[in-house]
C-alpha positions, -999 to 999 in steps of 0.1 A, spaced: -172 85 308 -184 48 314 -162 28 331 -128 12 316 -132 -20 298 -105 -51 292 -90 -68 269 -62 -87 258 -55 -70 223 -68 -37 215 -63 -26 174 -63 10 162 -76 9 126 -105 -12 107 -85 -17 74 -66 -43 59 -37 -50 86 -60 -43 117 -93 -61 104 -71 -90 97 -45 -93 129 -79 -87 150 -96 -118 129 -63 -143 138 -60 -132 168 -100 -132 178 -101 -168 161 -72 -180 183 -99 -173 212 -83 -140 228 -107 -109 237 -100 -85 210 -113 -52 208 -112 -34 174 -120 8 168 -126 21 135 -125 60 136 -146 62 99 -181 36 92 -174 14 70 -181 9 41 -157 42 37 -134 56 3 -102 50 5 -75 44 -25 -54 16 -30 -74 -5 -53 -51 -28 -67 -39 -62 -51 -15 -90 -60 -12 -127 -62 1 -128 -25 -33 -113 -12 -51 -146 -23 -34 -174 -2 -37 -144 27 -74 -144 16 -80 -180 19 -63 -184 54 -90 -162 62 -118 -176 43 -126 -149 23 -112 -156 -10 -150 -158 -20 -163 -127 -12 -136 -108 -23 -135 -127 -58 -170 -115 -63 -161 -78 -60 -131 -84 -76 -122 -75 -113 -95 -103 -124 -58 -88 -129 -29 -112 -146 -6 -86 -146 7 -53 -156 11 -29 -186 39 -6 -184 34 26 -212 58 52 -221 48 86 -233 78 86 -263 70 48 -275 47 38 -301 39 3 -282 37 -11 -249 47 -37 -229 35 -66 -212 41 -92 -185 22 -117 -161 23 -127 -129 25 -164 -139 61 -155 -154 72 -158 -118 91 -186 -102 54 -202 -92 32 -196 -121 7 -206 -93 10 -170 -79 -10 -162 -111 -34 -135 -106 -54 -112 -81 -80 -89 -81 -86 -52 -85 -112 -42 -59 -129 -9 -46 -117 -3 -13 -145 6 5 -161 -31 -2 -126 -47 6 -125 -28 36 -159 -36 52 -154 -76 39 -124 -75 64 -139 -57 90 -171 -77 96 -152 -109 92 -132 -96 120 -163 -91 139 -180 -131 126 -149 -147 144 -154 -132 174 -135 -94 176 -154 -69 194 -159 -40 170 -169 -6 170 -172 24 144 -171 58 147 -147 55 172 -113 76 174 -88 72 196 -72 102 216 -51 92 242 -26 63 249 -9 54 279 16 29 288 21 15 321 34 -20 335 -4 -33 340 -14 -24 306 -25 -1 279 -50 26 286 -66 35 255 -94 66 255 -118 68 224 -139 96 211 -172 85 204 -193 100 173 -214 115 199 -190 133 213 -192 107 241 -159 88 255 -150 48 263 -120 38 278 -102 4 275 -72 -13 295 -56 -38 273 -24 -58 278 -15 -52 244 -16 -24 217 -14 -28 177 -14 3 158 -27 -2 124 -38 36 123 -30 39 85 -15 73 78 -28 86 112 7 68 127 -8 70 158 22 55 180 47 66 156 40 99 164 31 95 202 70 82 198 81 104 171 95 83 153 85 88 117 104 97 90 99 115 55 118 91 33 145 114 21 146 96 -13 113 100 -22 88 136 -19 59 124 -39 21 138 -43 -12 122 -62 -36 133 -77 -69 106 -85 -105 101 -96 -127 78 -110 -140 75 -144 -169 53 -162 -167 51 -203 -128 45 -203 -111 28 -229 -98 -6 -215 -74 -34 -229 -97 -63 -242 -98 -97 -236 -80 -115 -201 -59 -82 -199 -87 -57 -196 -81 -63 -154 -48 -54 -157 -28 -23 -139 -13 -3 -163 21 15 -153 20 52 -175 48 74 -171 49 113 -179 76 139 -173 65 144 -137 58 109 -126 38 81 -132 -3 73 -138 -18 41 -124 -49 31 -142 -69 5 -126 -104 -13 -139 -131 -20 -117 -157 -46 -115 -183 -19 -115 -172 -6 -144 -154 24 -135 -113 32 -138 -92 44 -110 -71 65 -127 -41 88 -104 -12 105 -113 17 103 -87 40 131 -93 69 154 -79 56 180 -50 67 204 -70 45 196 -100 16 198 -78 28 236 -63 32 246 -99 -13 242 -99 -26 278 -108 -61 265 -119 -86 241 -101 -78 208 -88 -99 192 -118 -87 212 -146 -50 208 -134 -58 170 -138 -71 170 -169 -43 191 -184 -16 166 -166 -42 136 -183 -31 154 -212 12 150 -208 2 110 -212 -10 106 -252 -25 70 -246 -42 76 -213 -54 108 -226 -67 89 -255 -84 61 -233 -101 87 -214 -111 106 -245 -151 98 -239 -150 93 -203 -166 115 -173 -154 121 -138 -172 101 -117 -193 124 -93 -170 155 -111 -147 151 -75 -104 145 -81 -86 138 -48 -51 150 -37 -26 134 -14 9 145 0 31 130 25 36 101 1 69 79 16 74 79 56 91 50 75 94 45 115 124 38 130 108 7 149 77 -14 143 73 -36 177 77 -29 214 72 -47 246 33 -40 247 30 -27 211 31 -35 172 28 -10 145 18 -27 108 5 -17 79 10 23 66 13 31 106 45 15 103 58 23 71 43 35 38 62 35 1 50 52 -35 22 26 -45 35 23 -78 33 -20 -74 6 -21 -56 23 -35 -26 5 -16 3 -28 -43 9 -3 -68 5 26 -55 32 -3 -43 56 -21 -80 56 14 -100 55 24 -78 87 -6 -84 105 -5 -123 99 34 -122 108 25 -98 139 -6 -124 149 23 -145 161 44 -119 175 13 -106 200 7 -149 210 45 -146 215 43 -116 238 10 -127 258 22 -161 265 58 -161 262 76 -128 276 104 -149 278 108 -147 242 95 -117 231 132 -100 225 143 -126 198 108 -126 184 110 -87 178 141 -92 161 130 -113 137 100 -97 132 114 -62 129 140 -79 101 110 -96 82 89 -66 78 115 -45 65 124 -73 40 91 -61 15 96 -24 18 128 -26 13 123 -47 -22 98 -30 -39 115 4 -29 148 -1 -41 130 -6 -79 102 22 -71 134 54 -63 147 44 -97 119 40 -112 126 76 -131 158 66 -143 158 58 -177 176 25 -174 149 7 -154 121 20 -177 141 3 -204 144 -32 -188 110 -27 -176 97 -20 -215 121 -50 -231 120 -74 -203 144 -102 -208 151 -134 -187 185 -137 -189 200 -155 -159 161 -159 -143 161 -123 -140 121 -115 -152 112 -146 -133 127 -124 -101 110 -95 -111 76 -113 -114 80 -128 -83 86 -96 -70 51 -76 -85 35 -107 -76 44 -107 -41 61 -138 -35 89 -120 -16 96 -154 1 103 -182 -26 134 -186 -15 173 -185 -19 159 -191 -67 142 -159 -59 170 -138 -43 194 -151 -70 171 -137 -99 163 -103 -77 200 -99 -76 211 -106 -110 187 -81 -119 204 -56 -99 239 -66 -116 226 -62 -148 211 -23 -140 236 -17 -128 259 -31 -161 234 -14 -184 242 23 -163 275 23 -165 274 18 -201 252 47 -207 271 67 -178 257 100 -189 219 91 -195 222 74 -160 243 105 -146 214 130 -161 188 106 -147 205 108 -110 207 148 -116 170 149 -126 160 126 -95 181 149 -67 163 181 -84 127 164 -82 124 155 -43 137 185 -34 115 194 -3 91 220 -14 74 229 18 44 214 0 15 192 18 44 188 55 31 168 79 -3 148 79 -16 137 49 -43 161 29 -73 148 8 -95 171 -6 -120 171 -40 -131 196 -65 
């Protein structure tokens, strides 16, 4: 093993939250080290981005690069399976019309955009590099590495961000992570060229497709191909007695209008993906010589596409919490308050809409949006990120909940069946425990 290396900040994880806390930080002039275990450019899902993402993109001057592998989204189509229509809305219906639009990217090229940006303003990076050990003492970090080659590096570092993904490297070292009980969800996903998109400025657009077992996301790429997943109860996914492909297809199949968009369209590369573990939070995200961001803090059903968003927003917001612990110890207990409160603040709001999301009274308000007492501008705000607009925002995001609340007691027993339906679904099945599992057919 070569000899141990400093540095002030060392970051677990080349994707959105590490590339970009190790870009602030490295532009701010400390010696940051960042380790990717994969080379990029690598697959990963999560394709989808929101309005928030772009000011986040400009601080870092990217907005350019990712706008040119970027497919334009306004906003979002939601579809039911027992409807003859959908529905509708934009981003711009928010309380800043500003907050307008975003992109739909492939990861892989969103990914490596971050991660050599990282490494133009100055971050040391390296690929193909996982980490295996962590140690905490009072002169540092020690962080060991295992090397593609099989060879090992070693760093000292005075401070430690985790942005691991679904690895939770510190949040297990800590075991502190826990299966949301509220939520036991598994996807299934793959790519398809010749799909049937919506035309004109929508044809970008997320569309939101429930079945009887969950929901589909269908996302267009600038490429041309559709990410298309179904995210569905664990016990949908035991129920498989055929292959992984043909199971897809046949769940394709519980959606009419997907099925029918996807009617002349081929599996890209004939590979569909599957993913457990969906929902997981840790108890804590900071400590003295630590941060955790992104999905190695926290991760929630994507259906909003809020991950990229909450991973980038932590790592800007944690930026200042590492200057605050480097240079003012002093301080560091009020600013891990504050930070802990902030970064549950986004989880927290696209969750509370995400486990009722089955029930059958947000699917109505969600198919005949209304705006009675600001309440679609709330929502808007809310899919498009702007989780900070202020005390206009909160107002809206509350009334909402009144009236859901209203509308469930009025229809007691559709809500009451909805609630029974919901407690039988995340039942814990014993299916994909543990660390996530992807795998292709």
């Amino acid at each position: 093993m070569s000899e141990t290396e400093n540095c002030d900040v060392l970051v677990v994880g080349g994707g959105p939250a590490g590339s970009t806390i190790a870009a602030l930080l490295a532009r701010e002039g400390r010696d940051v080290v960042l380790l990717e275990k994969d080379h990029h450019p690598r697959f990963h899902i999560g394709e989808s981005l929101l309005p928030g993402n772009v000011a986040l993109f400009d601080q870092l001057g990217v907005r350019e690069e990712v706008e040119k592998i970027g497919m334009p989204k306004f906003g979002i189509e939601f579809v039911r399976p027992d409807l003859n229509y959908c529905s509708y809305v934009d981003f711009a219906e928010g309380w800043d019309p500003a907050k307008g639009s975003a992109w739909q990217v492939r990861r892989s090229d969103l990914d490596q955009v971050l991660f050599r940006n990282a490494a133009k303003v100055g971050a040391r990076t390296l690929e193909g590099a996982k980490v295996r050990e962590v140690d905490f003492s009072s002169d540092g970090v020690k962080v060991q590495a295992v090397l593609d080659d099989g060879s090992k590096r070693q760093w000292r570092a005075r401070f430690l961000v985790d942005a691991s993904g679904r690895d939770t490297l510190l949040a297990n070292k800590f075991k502190c992570k826990n299966k949301n009980p509220d939520h036991n969800s598994t996807a299934l996903f793959g790519h398809f060229r010749g799909v049937r998109r919506l035309e004109g400025k929508r044809e970008g657009n997320i569309s939101i497709c429930w079945f009887e077992h969950g929901w589909f996301w269908f996302i267009p790429l600038a490429d041309g191909t559709t990410s298309v997943g179904a995210v569905c109860w664990a016990y949908y996914l035991k129920a498989r007695n055929k292959p992984l492909t043909e199971y897809f297809y046949d769940t394709i199949a519980l959606c009419p209008e997907l099925a029918d968009r996807l009617k002349d369209a081929t599996l890209v590369d004939e590979k569909v993906h599957a993913t457990g573990n969906f929902a997981y939070s840790s108890t804590h995200a900071t400590g003295d010589q630590y941060l955790m961001i992104g999905d190695a803090y926290t991760f929630i059903d994507p259906m909003f596409s809020s991950g990229v968003f909450l991973a980038m927003q932590g790592a800007f917001d944690g930026a200042k919490f590492v200057e605050t612990a480097l240079d003012q110890p002093a301080d560091l207990a009020l600013a891990r308050q504050a930070l802990e409160t902030r970064m549950r603040t986004g989880p927290k709001d696209y969750s509370w809409f995400i486990y009722r999301a089955t029930n059958p009274t947000i699917r109505d308000m969600f198919m005949h949006p209304k705006n009675m007492f600001n309440i679609k501008q709330g929502l808007m705000s809310l899919l498009a990120a702007d989780l900070h607009h202020g005390p206009a925002y909160r107002r809206s995001l509350f009334m909402f909940k009144v009236f859901y609340y209203l509308i469930s007691l009025r229809y007691f027993k559709r809500t009451y069946d909805g609630w029974k339906r919901h407690r039988v679904n995340i039942r814990d099945t014993g299916l994909l425990r543990g660390e996530t599992i992807m795998k292709a057919e």
